[in-house]
C-alpha positions in Angstrom: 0.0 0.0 0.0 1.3 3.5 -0.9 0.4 6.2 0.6 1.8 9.8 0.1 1.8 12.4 2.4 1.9 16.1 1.8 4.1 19.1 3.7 2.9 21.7 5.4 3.3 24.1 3.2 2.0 22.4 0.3 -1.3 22.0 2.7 -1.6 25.8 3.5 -1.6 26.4 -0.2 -4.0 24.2 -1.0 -7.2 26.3 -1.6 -9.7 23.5 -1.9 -9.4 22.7 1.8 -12.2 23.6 4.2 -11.3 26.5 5.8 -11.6 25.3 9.2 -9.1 22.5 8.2 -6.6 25.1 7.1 -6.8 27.2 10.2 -5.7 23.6 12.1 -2.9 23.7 9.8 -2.0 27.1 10.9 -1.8 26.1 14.7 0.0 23.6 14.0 2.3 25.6 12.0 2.2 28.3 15.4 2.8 25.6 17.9 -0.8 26.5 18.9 -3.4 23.8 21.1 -5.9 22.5 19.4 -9.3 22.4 20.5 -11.9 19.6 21.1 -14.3 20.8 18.7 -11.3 20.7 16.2 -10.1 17.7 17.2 -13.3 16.5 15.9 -13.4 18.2 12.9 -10.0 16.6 11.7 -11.9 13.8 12.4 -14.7 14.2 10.4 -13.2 16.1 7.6 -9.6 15.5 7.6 -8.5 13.1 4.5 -5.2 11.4 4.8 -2.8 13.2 2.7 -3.5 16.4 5.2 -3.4 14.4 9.0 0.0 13.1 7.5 1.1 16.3 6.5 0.2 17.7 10.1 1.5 15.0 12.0 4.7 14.6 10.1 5.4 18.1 10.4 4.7 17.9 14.4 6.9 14.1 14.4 9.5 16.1 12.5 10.0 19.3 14.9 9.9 16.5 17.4 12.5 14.1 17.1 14.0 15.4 13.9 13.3 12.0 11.8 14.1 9.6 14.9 12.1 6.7 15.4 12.4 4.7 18.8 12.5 1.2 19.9 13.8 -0.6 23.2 15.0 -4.7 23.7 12.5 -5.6 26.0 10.5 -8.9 27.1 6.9 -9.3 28.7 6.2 -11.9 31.2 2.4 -12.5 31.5 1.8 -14.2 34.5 -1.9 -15.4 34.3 -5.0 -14.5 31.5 -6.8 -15.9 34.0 -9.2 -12.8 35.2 -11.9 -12.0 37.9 -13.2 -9.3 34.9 -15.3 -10.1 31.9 -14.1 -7.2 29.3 -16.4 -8.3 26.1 -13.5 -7.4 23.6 -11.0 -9.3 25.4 -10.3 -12.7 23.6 -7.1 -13.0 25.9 -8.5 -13.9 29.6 -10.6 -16.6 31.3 -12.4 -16.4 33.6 -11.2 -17.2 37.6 -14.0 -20.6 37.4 -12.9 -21.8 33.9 -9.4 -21.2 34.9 -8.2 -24.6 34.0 -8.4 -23.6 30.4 -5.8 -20.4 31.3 -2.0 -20.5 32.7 -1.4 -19.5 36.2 2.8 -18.8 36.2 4.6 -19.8 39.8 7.3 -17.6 40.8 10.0 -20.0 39.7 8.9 -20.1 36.0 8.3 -16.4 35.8 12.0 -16.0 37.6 13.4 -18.7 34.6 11.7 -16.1 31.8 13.8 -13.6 33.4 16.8 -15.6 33.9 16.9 -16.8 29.6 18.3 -13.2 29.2 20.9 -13.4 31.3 23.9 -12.2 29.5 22.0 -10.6 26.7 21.5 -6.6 26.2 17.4 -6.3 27.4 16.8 -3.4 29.2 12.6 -3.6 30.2 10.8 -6.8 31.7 7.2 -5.4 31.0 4.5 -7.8 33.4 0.9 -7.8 32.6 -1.3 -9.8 32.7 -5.2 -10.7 33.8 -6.4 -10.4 37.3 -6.0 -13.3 39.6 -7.7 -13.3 42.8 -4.7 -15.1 44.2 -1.7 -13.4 42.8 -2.1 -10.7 45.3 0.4 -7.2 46.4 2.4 -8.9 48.3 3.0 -12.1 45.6 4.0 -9.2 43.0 6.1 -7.4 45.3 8.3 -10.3 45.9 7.9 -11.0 42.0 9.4 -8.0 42.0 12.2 -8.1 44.4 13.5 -11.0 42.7 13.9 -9.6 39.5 16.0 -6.6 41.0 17.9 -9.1 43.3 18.8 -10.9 40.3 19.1 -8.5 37.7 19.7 -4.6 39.1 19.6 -3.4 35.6 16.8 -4.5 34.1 13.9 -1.5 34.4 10.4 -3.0 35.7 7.8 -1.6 34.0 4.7 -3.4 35.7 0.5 -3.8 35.9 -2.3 -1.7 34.4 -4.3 0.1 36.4 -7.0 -2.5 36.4 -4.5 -4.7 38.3 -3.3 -2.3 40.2 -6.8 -0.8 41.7 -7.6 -4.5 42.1 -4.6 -6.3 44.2 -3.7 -2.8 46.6 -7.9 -2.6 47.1 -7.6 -6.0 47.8 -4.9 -5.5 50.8 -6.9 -2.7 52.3 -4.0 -0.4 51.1 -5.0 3.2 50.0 -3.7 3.2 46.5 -0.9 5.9 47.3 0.2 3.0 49.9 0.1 0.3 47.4 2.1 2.3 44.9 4.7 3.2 47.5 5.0 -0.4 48.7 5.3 -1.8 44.5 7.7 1.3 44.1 10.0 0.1 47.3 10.0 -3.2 46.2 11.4 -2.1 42.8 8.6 -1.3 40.3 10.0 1.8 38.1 7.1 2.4 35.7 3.2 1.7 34.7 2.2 0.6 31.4 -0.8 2.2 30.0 -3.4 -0.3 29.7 -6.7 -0.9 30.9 -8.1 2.8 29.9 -9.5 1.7 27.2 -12.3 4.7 26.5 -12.8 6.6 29.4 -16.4 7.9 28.3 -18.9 6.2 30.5 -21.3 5.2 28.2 -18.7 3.0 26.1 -16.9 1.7 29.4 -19.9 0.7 30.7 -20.7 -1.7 27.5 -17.1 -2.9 27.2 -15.8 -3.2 30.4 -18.6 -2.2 32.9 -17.0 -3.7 35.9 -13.4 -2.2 36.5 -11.6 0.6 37.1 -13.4 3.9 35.9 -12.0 6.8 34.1 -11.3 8.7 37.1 -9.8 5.6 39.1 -7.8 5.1 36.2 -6.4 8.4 35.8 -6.0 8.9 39.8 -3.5 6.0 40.0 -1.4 7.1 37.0 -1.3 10.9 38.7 -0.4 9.2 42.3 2.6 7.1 40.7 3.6 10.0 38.8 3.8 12.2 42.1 6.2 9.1 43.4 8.3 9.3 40.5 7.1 7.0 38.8 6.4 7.4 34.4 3.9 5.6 33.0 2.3 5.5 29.9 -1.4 6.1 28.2 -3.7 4.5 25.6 -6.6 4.0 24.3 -9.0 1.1 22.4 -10.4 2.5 19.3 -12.0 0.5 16.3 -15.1 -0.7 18.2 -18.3 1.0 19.3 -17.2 4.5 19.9 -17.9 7.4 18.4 -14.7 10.4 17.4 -16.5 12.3 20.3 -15.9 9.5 22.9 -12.3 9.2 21.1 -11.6 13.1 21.5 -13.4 13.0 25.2 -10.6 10.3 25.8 -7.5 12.2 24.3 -8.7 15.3 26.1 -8.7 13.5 29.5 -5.2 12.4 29.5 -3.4 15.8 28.0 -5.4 17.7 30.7 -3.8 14.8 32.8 -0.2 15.1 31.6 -0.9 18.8 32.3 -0.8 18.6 35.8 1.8 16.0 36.0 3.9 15.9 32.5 4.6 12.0 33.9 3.2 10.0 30.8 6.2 9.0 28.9 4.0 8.2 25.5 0.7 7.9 24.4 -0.4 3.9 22.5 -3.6 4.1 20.0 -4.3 0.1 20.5 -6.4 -1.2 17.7 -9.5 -3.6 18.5 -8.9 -6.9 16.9 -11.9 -8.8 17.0 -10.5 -13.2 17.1 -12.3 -15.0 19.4 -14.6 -12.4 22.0 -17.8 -11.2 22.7 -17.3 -8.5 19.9 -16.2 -10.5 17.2 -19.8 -9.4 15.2 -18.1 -5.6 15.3 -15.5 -5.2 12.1 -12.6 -4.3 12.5 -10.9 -0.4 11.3 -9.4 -0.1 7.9 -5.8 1.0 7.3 -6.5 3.6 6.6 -9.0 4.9 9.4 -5.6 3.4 11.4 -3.6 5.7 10.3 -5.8 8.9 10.5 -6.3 8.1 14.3 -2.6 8.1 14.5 -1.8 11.2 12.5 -4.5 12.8 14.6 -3.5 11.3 18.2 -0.1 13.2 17.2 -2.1 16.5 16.5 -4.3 16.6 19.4 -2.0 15.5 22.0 0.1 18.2 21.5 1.9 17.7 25.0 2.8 13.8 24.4 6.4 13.9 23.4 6.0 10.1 21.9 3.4 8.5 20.2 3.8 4.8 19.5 2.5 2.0 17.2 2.3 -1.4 19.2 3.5 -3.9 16.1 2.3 -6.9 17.7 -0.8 -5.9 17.3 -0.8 -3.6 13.7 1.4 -5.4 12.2 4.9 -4.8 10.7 3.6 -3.5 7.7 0.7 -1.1 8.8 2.8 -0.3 11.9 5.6 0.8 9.5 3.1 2.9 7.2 2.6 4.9 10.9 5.9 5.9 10.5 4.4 8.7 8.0 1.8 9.5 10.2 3.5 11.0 13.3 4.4 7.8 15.4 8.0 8.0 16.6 7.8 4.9 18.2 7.9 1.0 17.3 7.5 -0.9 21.2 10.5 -3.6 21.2 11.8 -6.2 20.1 9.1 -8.2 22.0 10.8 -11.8 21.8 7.9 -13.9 21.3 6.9 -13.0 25.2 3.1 -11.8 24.3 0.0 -13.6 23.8 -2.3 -10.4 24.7 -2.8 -9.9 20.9 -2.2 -13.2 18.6 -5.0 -14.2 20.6 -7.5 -11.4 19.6 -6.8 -11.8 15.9 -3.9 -10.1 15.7 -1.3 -9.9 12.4 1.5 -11.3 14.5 1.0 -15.1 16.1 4.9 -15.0 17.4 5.7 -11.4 17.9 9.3 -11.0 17.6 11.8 -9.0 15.9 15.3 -8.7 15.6 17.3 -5.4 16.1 18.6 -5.9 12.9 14.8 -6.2 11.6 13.7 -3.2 13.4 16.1 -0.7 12.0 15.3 -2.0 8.4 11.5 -0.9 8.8 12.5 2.2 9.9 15.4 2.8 7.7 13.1 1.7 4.5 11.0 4.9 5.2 13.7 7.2 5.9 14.1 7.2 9.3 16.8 7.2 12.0 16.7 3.8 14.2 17.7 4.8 17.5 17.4 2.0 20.8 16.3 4.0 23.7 15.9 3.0 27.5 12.2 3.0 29.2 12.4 6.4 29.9 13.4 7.6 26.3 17.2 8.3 27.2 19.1 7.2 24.0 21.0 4.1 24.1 22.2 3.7 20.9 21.8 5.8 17.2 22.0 3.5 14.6 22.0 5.6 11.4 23.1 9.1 11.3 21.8 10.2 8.0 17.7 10.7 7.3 17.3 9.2 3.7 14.2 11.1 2.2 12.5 13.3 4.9 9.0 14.6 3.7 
C-alpha cells in the first residue's frame, strides 16, 4: 500500500481545503493547542494526505526523523481474570481457569533468567487479574527480578490490576504504589483505559476501574516518581466524540503532572470475544487516528504504534503518520494480541529487523531506555524526509 503524504506548506496552499481545516494547519504551524471541537473536525473532515502532513510536520519538529524502539520482554503471568471485558479474547475467567496458565514464581524467575547475558533493558509484566496473585505475591515478583538483575527496568501492571490487588490489601492506592515502588517497580504501562467515556466503558468493560480511578493511580505514581504511559481502544463502538473525550482526559492529565512517557492508540482486533460481530478499522481509518492522536495530544512527546498488534507492515506505514515509536523487540513473550486476531501469532523482531523498517521509510533507528534516554543511534543520516 502506498500512501503519500503532503508538507505543510503544500497544505496551507491548497485552496480547496475547508477552511476550518486550514486554520488547524495554521496552529499547527504556530505551535498553537488545538481544541476539542477541532479535534473533531479533523476527524470528520480531515483526509489522509493532510493528517499526514500535520503530524509529520509535528513528528519532525519533534525528534527530527528519529524513530524509537527498546530490547524488551513481557512476562504474563496469568490470563486468567476475575473481569469479563467483552473485547477481550485473551482472559478466562477465575472458574474456567483450568483452560488459562497460572505462572509460579519459579517459571516467571526462569523467563527472566533466559536473558541473562543478553542486552534487554525492560521486563514489562501484565497480565489478567488473579484473585490469588495478590500485592504482596507481585512485590516479591518483584524483588527477585532486581535481586537478580539490578539493571533490568520493571515496568509493571495496568491500572485495572493495580486498583484490584492494593484494594484488595486494604491499602489506599498511594500506599500500594509506594509499597510496588519500594520493592522495585519503576514504571506503569498504559493499559486498561480503554475509552474513558462512561457510556462506552460501561458496555465494554462495565466492571473495572473507571476513568477517574484510572487516571488517579497514573497521577499518584507520577507524584512518586514513577512514568507511566497512556492508551486508548479505538476501532469498536465509539464514536470520534468519545475518542476526543478520551484524548482530552489524558493531556489535561499530563498537564498537571507531564509523567506520561508516551501515548499507544491500540487497535481492537476482533478473534475470538464477545465483539467478534463488530468489524474491525481499515488501514486507513488506522492511520488517520494516528496522524491525529499526534495533533491533538500536542503535549505527548512520543506516540507509538504497538507492532504486535498492527502489524509490521501497517505499523511501518505509521511511521508517516506521526508515530516515533515502534515498542520492542518483544521476543515472542506476548499472547495479549495473537489471541485477539492479531497480524502477528509470534511477535518477535530482531534489532537488525527493526532498524530495516525504519530505515526503508527514511528514518533514524535509535534503541532507547524505558524512559526515552538514547541508548544507541543506529543511522546518522535521514534518507528522504518529507
Amino acid at each position: 500500500m502506498n500512501v503519500d503524504t503532503l508538507s505543510l506548506s503544500e497544505v496551507l496552499r491548497d485552496s480547496k481545503i475547508d477552511e476550518g481545516l486550514l486554520a488547524i494547519a495554521g496552529k499547527v504551524q504556530n505551535k498553537e493547542r488545538i481544541t476539542e471541537e477541532e479535534g473533531l473536525l479533523l476527524f470528520e473532515k480531515g483526509e489522509l494526505g493532510f493528517l499526514g502532513a500535520l503530524a509529520n510536520h509535528i513528528a519532525d519538529r519533534l525528534h527530527h526523523g528519529k524513530v524509537y524502539f527498546n530490547r524488551n520482554f513481557h512476562i504474563e503471568p496469568t490470563n486468567v481474570c476475575v473481569f469479563t471485558c467483552n473485547f477481550c479474547s485473551y482472559s478466562r475467567l477465575y472458574k474456567q481457569r483450568d483452560d488459562g496458565w497460572e505462572l509460579t514464581m519459579e517459571q516467571m524467575m526462569d523467563m527472566v533468567r533466559k536473558y541473562d547475558g543478553q542486552p534487554i533493558t525492560e521486563v514489562h509484566i501484565v497480565g489478567g487479574v488473579h484473585p490469588k496473585m495478590n500485592l504482596e505475591f507481585f512485590c516479591e515478583l518483584i524483588r527477585n527480578i532486581r535481586t537478580h538483575r539490578p539493571d533490568l527496568h520493571i515496568k509493571g501492571f495496568t491500572a485495572v490490576e493495580l486498583d484490584y490487588m492494593i484494594r484488595k490489601a486494604k491499602l489506599s492506592i498511594a500506599d500500594g504504589l509506594i509499597r510496588l515502588k519500594e520493592a522495585g517497580l519503576q514504571s506503569l504501562p498504559g493499559g486498561g483505559a480503554e475509552i474513558f467515556h462512561p457510556d462506552v466503558r460501561e458496555v465494554i468493560c462495565a466492571d473495572k476501574v473507571d476513568a477517574e480511578g484510572w487516571l488517579n493511580i497514573h497521577e499518584l505514581a507520577h507524584g512518586l516518581g514513577m512514568h507511566t504511559n497512556a492508551t486508548m481502544l479505538y476501532g469498536h463502538i465509539e464514536k470520534y466524540e468519545h475518542r476526543i473525550d478520551h484524548m482530552s482526559r489524558l493531556r489535561q492529565s499530563q498537564d498537571k503532572t507531564g509523567g506520561y512517557n508516551c501515548f499507544i492508540p491500540l487497535k481492537f482486533r476482533n478473534k475470538d470475544n464477545d465483539m467478534s460481530n463488530i468489524p474491525e478499522s481499515t488501514i486507513i481509518e488506522d492511520l488517520r487516528l494516528y496522524a491525529i492522536s499526534r495533533i491533538f495530544m500536542d503535549n505527548f512527546r512520543n506516540l507509538k504504534a504497538y507492532w504486535p498488534m498492527l502489524g509490521r507492515q501497517t505499523a511501518q506505514l505509521t511511521l508517516s503518520f506521526g508515530v516515533n515509536d515502534l515498542d520492542g523487540t518483544i521476543d515472542d513473550t506476548t499472547k495479549i494480541y495473537s489471541m485477539a486476531g492479531s497480524e502477528e501469532q509470534t511477535p518477535a523482531l530482531s534489532t537488525e529487523q527493526l532498524c530495516d523498517m525504519i530505515e526503508a521509510v527514511g528514518r533514524i533507528p535509535v534503541e532507547r531506555d524505558t524512559l526515552y534516554n538514547e541508548l544507541k543511534v543506529y543511522k546518522t543520516e535521514v534518507a528522504h524526509l518529507h
